[in-house]
VOGUPA-967832 format. One record per residue (C-alpha): residue number from 0; residue in one letter; chain; z negated, y negated, x. Coordinates in Angstrom, 1 decimal, decimal comma. Last residue first. Example, Ala and Ser with C-alpha at 12.3 -4.5 7.8 and 13.67 -1.06 7.14 Angstrom:
BEGIN
  num  residuo  cadena      c3      c2      c1
    1        S       A    -7,1     1,1    13,7
    0        A       A    -7,8     4,5    12,3
***
This chain:
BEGIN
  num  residuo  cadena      c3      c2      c1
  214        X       A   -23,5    88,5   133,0
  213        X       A   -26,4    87,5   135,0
  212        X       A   -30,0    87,9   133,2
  211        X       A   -32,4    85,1   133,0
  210        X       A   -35,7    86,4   132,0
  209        X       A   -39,1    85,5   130,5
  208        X       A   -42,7    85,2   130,4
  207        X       A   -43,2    88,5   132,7
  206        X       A   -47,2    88,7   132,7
  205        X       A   -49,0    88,3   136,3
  204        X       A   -49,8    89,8   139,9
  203        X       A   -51,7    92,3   138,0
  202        X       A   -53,3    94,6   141,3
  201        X       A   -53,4    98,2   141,1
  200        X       A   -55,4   100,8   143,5
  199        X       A   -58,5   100,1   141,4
  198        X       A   -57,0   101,8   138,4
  197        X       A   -56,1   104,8   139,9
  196        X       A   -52,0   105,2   140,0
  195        X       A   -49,7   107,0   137,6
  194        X       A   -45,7   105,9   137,6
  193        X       A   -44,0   107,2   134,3
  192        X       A   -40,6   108,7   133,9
  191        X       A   -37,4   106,6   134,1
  190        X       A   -34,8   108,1   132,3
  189        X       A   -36,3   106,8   128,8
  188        X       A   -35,4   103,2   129,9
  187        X       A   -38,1   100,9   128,9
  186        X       A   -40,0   102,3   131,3
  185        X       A   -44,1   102,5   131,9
  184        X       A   -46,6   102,5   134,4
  183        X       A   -49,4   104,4   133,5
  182        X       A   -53,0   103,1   134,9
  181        X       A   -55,7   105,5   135,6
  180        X       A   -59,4   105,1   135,4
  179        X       A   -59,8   106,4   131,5
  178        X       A   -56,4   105,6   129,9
  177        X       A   -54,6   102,6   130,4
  176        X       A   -50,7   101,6   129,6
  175        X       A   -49,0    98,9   131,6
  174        X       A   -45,2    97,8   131,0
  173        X       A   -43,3    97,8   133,9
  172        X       A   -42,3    95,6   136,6
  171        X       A   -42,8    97,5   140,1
  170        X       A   -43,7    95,9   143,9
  169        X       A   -44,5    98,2   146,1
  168        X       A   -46,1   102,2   146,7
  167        X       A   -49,6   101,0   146,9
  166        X       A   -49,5    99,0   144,6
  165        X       A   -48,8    95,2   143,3
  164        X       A   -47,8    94,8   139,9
  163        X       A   -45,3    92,6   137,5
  162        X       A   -45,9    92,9   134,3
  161        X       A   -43,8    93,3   130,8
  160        X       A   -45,7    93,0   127,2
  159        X       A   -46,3    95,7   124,3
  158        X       A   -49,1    97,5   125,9
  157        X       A   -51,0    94,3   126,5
  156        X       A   -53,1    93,9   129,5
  155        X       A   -54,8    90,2   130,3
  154        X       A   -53,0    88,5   133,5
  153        X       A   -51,3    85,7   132,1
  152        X       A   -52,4    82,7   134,7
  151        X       A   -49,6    84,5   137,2
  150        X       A   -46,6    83,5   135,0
  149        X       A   -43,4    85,1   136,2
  148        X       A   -40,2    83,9   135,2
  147        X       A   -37,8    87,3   135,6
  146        X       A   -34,2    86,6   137,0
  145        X       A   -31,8    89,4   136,8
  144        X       A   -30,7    91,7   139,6
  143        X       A   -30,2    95,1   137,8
  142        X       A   -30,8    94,4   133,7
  141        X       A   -34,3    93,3   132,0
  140        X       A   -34,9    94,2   128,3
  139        X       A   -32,0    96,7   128,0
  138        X       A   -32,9    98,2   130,8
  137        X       A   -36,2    98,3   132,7
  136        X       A   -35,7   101,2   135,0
  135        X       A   -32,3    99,8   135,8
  134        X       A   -32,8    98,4   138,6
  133        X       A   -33,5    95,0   141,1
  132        X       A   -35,5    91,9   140,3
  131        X       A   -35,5    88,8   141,3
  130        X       A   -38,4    86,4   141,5
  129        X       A   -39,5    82,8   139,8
  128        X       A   -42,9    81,4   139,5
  127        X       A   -45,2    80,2   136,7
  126        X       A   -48,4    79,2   136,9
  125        X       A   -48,9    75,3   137,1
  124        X       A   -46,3    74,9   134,6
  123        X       A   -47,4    77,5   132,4
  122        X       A   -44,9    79,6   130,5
  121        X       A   -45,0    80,1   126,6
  120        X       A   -41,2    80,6   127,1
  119        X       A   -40,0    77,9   124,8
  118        X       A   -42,3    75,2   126,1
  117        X       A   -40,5    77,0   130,0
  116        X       A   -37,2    76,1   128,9
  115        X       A   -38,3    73,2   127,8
  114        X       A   -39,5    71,6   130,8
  113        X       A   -35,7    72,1   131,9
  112        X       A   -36,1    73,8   135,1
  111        X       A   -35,4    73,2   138,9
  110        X       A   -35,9    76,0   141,5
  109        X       A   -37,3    75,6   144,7
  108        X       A   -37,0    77,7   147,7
  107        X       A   -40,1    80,4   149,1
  106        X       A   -39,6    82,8   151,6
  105        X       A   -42,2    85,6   151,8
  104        X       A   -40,7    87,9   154,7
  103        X       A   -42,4    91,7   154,4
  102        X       A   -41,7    93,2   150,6
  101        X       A   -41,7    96,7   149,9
  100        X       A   -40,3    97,3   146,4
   99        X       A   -40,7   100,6   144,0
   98        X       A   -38,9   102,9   142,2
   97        X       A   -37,5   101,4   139,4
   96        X       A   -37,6    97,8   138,0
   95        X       A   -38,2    96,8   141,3
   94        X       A   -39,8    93,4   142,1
   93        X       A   -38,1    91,4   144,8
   92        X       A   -39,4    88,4   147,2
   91        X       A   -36,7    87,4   149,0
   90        X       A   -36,4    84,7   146,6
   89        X       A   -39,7    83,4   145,8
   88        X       A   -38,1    80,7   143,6
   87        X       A   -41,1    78,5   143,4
   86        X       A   -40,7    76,0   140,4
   85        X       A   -40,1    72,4   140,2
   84        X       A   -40,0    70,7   137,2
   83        X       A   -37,7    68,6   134,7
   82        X       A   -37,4    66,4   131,6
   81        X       A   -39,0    63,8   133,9
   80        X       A   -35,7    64,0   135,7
   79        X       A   -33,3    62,9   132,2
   78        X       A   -35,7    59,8   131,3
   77        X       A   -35,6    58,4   134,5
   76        X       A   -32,2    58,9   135,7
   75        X       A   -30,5    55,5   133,7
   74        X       A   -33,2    53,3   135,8
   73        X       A   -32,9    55,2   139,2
   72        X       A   -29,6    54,2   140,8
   71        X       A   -28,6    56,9   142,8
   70        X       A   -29,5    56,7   146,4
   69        X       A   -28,4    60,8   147,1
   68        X       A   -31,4    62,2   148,1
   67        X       A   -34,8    59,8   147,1
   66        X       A   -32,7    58,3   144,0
   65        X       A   -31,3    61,9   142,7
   64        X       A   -34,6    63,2   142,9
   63        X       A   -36,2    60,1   141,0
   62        X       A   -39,9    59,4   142,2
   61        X       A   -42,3    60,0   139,4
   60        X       A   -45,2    60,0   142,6
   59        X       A   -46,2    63,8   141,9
   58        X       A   -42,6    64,6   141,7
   57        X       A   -41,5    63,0   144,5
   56        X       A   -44,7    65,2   147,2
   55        X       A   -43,6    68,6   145,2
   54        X       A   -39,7    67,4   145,3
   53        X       A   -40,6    66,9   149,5
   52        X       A   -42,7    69,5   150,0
   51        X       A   -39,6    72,3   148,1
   50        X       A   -36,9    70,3   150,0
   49        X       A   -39,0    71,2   153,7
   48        X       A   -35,7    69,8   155,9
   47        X       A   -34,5    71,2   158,7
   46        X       A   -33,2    69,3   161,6
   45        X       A   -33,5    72,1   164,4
   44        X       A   -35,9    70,2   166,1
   43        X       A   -37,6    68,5   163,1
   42        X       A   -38,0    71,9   161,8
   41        X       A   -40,3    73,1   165,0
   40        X       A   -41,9    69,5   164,8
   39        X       A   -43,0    70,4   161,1
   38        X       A   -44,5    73,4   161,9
   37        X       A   -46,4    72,1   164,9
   36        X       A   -47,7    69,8   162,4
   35        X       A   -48,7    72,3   159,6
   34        X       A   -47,4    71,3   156,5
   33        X       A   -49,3    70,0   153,6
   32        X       A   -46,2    67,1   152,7
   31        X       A   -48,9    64,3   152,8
   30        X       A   -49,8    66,3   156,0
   29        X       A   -46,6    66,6   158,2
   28        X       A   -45,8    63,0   157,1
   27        X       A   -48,8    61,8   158,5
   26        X       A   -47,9    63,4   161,7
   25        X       A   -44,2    62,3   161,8
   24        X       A   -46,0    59,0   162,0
   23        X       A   -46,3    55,9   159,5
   22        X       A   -46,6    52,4   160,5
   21        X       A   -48,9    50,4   157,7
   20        X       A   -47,4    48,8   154,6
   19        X       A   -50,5    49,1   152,8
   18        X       A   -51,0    52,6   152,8
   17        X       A   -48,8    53,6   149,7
   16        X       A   -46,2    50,8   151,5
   15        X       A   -46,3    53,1   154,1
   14        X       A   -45,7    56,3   152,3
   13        X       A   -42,5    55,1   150,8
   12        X       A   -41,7    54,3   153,8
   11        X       A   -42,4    57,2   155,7
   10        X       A   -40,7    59,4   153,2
    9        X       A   -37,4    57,4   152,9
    8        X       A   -37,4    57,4   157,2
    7        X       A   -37,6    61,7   156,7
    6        X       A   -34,9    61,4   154,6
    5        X       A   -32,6    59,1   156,5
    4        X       A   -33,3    61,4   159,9
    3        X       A   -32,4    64,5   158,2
    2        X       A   -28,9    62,8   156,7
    1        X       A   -28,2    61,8   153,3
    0        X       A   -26,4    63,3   150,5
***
């Protein structure tokens, strides 16, 4: 794989011959990728690299993954990387199947995905985010530490499906139930008793489209 200084040269020309072959800054990289300048300078100094604005900023343009990092030859990797997409992986975000997650750094990594998996799924694209869950509150659906694919578009009420919820008390997944102005937040496992809150103190981050669980 290449070094900081070779991927950050790869991004300004690319973007220079999108300009008409005009000298390109660290500022105008800063904003094709939307990050804030001073932001950028801080990571430029400690030679990190934004992966997740940089696959966003490739992916928009069709530009091969494998090409931009690693100078693989892009005409036999163009069918297999448009079979792909980048999701956030908000992994230190974590939804508790049980009692509850509080949840102060929001750091955000992507996560590639066959396109298929998510057709299969009844995921959105556009929608759908990845988090990690810990408990056992929602056993045998959803075991301690699996995957769940999030969509956040999916946020009509169903008795029968799995949502992740913000409250007052954390993060929970759980199955919803309404009666009146409360909302019951429910197990699958019948140790787990339910979780009452006011509807208005409850917000539907979205509908749980799938799961990949760790054997």
């Amino acid at each position: 794989m290449q070094n900081y200084n070779e991927i950050i040269n790869k991004l300004k020309d690319i973007l220079s011959k999108e300009i008409g072959n005009k000298k390109v800054f660290d500022k105008d990289i800063a904003k094709v990728l939307d990050i804030n300048y001073d932001t950028f300078r801080k990571q430029k100094q400690y030679k990190k690299l934004p992966y997740y604005e940089i696959m966003t900023f490739l992916a928009k343009r069709n530009i091969s993954i494998n090409w931009f990092f690693f100078n693989q030859l892009p005409e036999s990797l163009i069918e297999s990387t448009s079979n792909y997409i980048i999701l956030k992986y908000q992994k230190s975000v974590i939804t508790s199947a049980g009692g509850g997650a509080i949840n102060y750094d929001i750091k955000t990594e992507p996560l590639i995905i066959d396109k298929q998996l998510l057709d299969y799924i009844n995921s959105s694209y556009k929608y759908t985010e990845v988090i990690k869950t810990f408990g056992e509150s929602m056993e045998p659906d959803i075991k301690d530490g699996s995957l769940i694919f999030l969509d956040k578009s999916k946020k009509e009420i169903d008795s029968t499906n799995i949502y992740v919820i913000n409250t007052p008390d954390g993060i929970f997944i759980k199955k919803l139930n309404i009666y009146n102005d409360k909302v019951y937040l429910k197990s699958n496992n019948q140790a787990y008793n339910d979780i009452k809150f006011k509807i208005d103190e409850v917000d539907i981050v979205g509908r749980v489209c799938g799961v990949l669980i760790r054997i």
